[in-house]
NUGU-289571 format. One record per atom (N, C-alpha, C): atom name; residue in one letter; residue number from 1; x, y, z. Coordinates in Angstrom, 2 decimals. Example, Ala and Ser with C-alpha at 12.3 -4.5 7.8 and 13.67 -1.06 7.14 Angstrom:
<nodes>
a N; r A; k 1; xx 13.19; yy -5.69; zz 7.80
a CA; r A; k 1; xx 12.30; yy -4.50; zz 7.80
a C; r A; k 1; xx 13.20; yy -3.30; zz 7.80
a N; r S; k 2; xx 12.85; yy -2.25; zz 7.08
a CA; r S; k 2; xx 13.67; yy -1.06; zz 7.14
a C; r S; k 2; xx 12.90; yy 0.03; zz 7.87
</nodes>
This chain:
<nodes>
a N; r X; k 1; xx -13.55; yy -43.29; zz 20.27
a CA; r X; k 1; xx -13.12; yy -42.21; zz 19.42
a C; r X; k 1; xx -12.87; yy -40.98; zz 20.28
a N; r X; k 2; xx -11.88; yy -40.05; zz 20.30
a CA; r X; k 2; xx -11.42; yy -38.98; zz 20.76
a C; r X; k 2; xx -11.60; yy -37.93; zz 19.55
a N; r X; k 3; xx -11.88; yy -36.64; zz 19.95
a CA; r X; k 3; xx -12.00; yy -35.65; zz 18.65
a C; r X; k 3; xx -11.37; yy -33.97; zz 20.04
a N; r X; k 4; xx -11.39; yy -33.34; zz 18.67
a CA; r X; k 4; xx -10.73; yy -32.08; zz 19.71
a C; r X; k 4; xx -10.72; yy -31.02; zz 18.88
a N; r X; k 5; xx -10.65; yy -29.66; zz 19.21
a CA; r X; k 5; xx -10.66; yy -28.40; zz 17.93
a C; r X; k 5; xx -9.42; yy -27.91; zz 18.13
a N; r X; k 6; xx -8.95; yy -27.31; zz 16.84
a CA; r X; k 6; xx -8.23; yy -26.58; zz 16.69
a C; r X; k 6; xx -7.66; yy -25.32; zz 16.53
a N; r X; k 7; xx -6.95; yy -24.39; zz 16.71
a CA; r X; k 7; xx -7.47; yy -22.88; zz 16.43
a C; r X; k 7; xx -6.13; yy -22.31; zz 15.78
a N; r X; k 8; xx -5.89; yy -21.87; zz 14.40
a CA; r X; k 8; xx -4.56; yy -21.45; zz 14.28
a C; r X; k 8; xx -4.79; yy -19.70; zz 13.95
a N; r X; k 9; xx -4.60; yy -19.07; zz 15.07
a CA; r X; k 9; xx -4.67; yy -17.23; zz 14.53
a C; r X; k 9; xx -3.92; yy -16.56; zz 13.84
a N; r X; k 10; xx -4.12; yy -15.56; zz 12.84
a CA; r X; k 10; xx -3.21; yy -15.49; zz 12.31
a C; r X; k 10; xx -2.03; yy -14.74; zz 12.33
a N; r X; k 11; xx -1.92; yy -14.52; zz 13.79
a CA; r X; k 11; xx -0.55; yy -14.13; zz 14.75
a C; r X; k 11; xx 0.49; yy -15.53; zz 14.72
a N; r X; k 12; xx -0.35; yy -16.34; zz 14.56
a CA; r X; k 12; xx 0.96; yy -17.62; zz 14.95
a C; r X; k 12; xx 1.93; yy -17.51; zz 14.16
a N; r X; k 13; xx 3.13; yy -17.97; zz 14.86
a CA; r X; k 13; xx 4.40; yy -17.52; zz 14.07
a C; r X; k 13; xx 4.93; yy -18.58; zz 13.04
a N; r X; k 14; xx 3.89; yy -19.71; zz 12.76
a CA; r X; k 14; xx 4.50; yy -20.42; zz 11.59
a C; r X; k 14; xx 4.04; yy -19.91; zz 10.69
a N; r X; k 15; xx 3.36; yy -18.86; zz 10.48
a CA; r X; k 15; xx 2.89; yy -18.10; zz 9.45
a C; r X; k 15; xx 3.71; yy -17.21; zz 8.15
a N; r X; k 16; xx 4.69; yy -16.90; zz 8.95
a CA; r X; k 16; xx 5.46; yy -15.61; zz 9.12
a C; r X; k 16; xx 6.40; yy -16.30; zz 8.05
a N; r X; k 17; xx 6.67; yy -17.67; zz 7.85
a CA; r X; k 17; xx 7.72; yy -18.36; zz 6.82
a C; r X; k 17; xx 6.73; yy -19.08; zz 5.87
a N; r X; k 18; xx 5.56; yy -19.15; zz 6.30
a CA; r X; k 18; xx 4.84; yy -20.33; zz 5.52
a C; r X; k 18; xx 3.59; yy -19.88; zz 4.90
a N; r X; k 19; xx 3.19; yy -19.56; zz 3.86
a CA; r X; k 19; xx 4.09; yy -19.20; zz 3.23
a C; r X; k 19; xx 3.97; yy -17.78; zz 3.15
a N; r X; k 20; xx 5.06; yy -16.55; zz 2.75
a CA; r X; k 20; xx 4.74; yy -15.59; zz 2.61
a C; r X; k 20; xx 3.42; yy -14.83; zz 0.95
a N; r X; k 21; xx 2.63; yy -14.32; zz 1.44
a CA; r X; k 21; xx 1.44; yy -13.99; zz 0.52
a C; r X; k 21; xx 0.89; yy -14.84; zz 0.40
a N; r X; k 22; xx 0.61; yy -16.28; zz 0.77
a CA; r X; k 22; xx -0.28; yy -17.16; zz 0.76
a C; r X; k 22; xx 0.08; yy -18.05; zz 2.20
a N; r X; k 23; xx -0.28; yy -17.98; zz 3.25
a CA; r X; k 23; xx 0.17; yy -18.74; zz 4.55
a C; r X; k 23; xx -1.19; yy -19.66; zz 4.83
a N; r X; k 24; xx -0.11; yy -20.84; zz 5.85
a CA; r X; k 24; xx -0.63; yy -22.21; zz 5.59
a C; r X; k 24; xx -0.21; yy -22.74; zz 6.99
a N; r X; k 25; xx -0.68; yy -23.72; zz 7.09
a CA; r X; k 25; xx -0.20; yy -24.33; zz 8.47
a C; r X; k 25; xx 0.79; yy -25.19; zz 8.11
a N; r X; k 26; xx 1.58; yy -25.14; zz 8.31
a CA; r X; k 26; xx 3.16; yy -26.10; zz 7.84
a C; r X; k 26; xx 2.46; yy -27.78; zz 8.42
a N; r X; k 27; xx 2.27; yy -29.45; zz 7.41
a CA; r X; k 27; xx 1.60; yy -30.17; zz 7.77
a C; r X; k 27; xx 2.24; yy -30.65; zz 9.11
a N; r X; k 28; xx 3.70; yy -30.67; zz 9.16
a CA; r X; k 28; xx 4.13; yy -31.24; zz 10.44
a C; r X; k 28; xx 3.75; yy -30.87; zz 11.52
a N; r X; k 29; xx 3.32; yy -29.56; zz 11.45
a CA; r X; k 29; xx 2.73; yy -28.37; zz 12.62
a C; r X; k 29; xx 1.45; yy -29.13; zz 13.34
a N; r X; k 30; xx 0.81; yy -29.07; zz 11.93
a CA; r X; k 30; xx -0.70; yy -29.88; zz 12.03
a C; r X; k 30; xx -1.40; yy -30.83; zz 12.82
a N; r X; k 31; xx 0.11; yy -32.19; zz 12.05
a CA; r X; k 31; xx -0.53; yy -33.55; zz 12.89
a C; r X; k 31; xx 0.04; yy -33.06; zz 14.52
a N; r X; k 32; xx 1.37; yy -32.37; zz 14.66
a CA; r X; k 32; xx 1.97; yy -31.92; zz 16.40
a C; r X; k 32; xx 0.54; yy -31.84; zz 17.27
a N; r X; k 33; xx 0.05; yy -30.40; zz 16.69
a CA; r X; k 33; xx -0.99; yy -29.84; zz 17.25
a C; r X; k 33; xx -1.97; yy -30.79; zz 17.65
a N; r X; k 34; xx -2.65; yy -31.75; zz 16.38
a CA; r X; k 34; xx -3.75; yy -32.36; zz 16.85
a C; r X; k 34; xx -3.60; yy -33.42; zz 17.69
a N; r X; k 35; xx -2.38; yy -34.16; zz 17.31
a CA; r X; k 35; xx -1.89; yy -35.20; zz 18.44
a C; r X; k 35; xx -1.90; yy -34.69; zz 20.14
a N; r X; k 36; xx -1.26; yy -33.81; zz 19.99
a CA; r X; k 36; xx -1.40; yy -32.85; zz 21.51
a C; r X; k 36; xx -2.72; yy -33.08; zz 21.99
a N; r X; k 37; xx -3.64; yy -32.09; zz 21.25
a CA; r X; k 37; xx -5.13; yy -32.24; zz 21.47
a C; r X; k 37; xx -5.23; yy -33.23; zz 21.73
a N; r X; k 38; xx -5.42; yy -34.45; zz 21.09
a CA; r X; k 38; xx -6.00; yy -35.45; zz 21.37
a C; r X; k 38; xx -5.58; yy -36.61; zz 22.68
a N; r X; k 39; xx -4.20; yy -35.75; zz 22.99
a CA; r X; k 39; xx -3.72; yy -36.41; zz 24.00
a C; r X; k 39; xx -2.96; yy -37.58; zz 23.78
a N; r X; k 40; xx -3.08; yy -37.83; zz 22.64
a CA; r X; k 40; xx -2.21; yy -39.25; zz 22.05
a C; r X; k 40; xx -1.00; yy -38.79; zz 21.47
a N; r X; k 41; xx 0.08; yy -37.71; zz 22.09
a CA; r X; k 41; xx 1.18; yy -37.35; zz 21.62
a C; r X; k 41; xx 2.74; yy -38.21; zz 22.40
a N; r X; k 42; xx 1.84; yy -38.81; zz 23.33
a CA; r X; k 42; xx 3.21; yy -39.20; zz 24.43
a C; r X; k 42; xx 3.39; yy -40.86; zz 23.79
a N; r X; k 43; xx 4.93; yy -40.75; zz 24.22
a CA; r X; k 43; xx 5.26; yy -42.52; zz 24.10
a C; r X; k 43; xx 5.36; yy -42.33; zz 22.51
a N; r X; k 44; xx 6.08; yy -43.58; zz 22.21
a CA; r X; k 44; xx 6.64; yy -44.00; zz 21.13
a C; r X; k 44; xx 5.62; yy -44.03; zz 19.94
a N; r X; k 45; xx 5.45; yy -43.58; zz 19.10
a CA; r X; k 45; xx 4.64; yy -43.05; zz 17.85
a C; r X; k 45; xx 4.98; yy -43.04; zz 16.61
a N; r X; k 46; xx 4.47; yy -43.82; zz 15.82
a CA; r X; k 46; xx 4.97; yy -44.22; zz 14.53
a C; r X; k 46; xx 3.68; yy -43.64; zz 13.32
a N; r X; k 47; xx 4.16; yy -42.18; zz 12.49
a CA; r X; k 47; xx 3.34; yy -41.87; zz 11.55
a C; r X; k 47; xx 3.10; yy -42.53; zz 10.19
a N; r X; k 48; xx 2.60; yy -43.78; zz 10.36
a CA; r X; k 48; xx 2.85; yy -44.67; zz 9.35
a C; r X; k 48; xx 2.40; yy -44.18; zz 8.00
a N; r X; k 49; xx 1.33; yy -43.54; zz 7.87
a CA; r X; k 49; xx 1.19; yy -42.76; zz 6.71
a C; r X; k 49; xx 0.39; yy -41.29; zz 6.82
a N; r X; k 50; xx 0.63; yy -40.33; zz 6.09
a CA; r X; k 50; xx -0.38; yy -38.91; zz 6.41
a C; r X; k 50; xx -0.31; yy -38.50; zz 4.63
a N; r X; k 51; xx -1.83; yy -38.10; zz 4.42
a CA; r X; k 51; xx -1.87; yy -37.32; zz 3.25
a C; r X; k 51; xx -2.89; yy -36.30; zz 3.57
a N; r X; k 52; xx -2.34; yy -34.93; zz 3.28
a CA; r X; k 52; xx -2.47; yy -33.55; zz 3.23
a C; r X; k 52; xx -3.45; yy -33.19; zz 2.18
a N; r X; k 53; xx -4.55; yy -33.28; zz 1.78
a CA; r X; k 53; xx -5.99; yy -32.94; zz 0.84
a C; r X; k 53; xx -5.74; yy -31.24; zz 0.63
a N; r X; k 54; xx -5.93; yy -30.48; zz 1.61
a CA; r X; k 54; xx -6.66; yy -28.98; zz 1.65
a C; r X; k 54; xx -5.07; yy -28.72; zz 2.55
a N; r X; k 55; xx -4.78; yy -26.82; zz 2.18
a CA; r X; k 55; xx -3.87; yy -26.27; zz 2.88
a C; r X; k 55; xx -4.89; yy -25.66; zz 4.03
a N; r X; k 56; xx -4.61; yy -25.34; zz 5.04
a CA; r X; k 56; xx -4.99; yy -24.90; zz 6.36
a C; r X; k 56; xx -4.49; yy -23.80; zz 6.39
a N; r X; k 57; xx -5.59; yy -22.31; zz 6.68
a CA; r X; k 57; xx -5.12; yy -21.17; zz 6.48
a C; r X; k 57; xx -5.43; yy -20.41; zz 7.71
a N; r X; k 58; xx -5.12; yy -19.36; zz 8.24
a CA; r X; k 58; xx -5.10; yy -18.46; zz 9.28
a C; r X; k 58; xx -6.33; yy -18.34; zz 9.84
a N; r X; k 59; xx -6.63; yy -18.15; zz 11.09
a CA; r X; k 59; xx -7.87; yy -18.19; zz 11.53
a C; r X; k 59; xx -9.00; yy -19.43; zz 11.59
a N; r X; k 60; xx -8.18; yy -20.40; zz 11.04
a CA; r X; k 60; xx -9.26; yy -21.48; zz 10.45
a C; r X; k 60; xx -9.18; yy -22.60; zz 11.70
a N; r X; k 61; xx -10.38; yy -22.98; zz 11.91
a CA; r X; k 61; xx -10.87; yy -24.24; zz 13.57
a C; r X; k 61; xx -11.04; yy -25.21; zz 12.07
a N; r X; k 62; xx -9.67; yy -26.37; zz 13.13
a CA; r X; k 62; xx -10.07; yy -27.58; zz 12.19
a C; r X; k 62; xx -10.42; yy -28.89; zz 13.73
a N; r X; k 63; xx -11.14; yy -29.88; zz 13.32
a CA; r X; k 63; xx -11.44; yy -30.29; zz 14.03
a C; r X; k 63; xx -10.75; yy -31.73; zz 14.30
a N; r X; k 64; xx -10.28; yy -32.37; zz 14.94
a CA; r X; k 64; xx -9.37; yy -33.67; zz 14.73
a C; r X; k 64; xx -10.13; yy -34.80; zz 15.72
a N; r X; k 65; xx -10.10; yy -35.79; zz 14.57
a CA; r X; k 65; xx -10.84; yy -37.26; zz 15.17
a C; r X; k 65; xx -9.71; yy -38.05; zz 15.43
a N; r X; k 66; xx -10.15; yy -39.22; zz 16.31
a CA; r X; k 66; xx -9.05; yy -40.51; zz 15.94
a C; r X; k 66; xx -9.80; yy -41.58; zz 16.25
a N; r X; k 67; xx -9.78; yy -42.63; zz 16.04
a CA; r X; k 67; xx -10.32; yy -43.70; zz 16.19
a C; r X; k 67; xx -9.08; yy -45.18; zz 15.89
a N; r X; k 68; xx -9.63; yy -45.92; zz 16.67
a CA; r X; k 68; xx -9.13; yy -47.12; zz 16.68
a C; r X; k 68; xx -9.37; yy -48.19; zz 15.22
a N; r X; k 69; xx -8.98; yy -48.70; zz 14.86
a CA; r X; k 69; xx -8.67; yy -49.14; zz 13.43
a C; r X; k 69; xx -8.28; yy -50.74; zz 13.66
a N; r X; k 70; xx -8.27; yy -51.39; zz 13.15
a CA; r X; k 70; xx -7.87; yy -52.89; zz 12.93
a C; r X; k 70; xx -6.14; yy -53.17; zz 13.47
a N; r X; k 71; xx -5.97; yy -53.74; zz 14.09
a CA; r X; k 71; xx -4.55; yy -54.39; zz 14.04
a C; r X; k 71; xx -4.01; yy -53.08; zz 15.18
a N; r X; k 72; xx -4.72; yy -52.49; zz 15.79
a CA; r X; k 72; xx -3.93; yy -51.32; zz 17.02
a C; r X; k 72; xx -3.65; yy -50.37; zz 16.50
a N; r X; k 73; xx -3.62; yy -49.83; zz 15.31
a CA; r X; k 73; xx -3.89; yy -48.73; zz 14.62
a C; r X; k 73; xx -4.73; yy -47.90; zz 14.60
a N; r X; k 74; xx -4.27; yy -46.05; zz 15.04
a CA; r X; k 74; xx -5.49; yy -45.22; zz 14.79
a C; r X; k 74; xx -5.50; yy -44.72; zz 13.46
a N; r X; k 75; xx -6.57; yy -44.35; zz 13.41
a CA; r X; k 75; xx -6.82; yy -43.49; zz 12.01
a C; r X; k 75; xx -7.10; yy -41.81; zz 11.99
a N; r X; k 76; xx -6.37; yy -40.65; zz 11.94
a CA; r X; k 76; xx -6.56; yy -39.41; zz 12.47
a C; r X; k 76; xx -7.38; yy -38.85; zz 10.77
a N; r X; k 77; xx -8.11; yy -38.14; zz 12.14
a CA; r X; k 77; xx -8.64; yy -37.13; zz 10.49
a C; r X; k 77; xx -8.88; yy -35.57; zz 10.93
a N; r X; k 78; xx -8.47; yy -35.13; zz 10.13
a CA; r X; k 78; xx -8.52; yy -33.53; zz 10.35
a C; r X; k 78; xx -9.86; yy -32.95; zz 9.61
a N; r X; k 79; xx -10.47; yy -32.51; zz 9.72
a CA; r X; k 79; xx -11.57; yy -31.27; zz 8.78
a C; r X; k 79; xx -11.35; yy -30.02; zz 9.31
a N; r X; k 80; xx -11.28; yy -28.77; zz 8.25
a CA; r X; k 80; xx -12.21; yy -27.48; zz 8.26
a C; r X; k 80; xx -13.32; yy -27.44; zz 7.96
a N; r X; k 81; xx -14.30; yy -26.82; zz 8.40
a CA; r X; k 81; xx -15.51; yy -26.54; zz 7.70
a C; r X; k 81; xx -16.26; yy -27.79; zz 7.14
a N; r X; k 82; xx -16.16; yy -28.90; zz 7.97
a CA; r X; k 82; xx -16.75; yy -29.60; zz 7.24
a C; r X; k 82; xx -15.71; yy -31.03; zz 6.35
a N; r X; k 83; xx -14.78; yy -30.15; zz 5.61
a CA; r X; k 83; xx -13.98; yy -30.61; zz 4.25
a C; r X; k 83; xx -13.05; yy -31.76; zz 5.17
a N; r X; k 84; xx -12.65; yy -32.71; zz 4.40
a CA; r X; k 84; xx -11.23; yy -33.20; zz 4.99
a C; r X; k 84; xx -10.52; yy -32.69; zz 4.33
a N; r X; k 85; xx -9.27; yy -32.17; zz 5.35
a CA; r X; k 85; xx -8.24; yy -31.73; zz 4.95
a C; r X; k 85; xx -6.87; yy -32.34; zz 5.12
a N; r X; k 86; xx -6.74; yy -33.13; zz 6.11
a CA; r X; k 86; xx -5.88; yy -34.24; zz 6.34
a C; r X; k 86; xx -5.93; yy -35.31; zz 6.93
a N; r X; k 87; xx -5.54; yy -36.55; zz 6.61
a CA; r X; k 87; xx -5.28; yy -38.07; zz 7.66
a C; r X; k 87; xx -4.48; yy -38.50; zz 7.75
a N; r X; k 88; xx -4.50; yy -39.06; zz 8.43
a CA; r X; k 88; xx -2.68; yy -40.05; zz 8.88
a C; r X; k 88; xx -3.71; yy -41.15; zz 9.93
a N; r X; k 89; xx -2.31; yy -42.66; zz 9.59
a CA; r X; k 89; xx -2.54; yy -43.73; zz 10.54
a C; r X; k 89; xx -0.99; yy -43.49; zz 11.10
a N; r X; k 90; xx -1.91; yy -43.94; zz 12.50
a CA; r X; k 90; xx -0.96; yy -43.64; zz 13.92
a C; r X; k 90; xx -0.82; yy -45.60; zz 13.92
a N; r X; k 91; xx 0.49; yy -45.84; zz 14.47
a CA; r X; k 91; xx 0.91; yy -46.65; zz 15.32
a C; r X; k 91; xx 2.08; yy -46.59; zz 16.12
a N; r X; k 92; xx 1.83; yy -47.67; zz 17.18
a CA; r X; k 92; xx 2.56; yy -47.23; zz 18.67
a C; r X; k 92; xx 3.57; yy -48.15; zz 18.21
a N; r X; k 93; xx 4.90; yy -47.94; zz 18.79
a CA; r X; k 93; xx 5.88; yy -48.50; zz 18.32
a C; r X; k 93; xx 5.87; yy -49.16; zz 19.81
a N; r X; k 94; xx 6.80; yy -50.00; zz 19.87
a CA; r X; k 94; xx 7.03; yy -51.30; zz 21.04
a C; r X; k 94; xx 8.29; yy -50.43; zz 21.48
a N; r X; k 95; xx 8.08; yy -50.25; zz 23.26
a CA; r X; k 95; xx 9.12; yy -49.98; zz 23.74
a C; r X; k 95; xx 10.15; yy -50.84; zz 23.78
</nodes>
């Protein structure tokens, strides 16, 4: 298992569109970021499924797991505070 933190301030500029009077971490932003973190962003990557629980707001450390799963599949999970706020299963596509 790999895990990693996150930090979104609320200078970041996906803020600034997303949304205005209520800002959020845009989800595509999300899984980018934590994949990065986790180092599992390179090579061919297939987001086979992600569901979004909790919006992710300014200032907020979310923390991202992954783990290995049945059949070569990871399983990502995001928390704030504790909460899940998002998952997605990762698989590697065949070069």
């Amino acid at each position: 298992m790999s895990a990693a933190k996150l930090h979104f301030p609320a200078t970041h500029p996906a803020f600034a569109g997303h949304f205005p009077g209520a800002p959020m971490v845009p989800g595509a932003l999300l899984l980018a970021e934590a994949l990065a973190a986790l180092g599992i962003a390179g090579g061919p990557l297939e987001i086979a499924s992600a569901k979004f629980l909790r919006p992710v707001g300014p200032d907020t450390v979310v923390e991202a797991r992954c783990e290995e799963t049945t059949a070569g599949a990871q399983r990502l999970e995001l928390r704030a505070a504790g909460e899940l706020v998002a998952t997605a299963v990762l698989k590697r596509v065949p070069a």
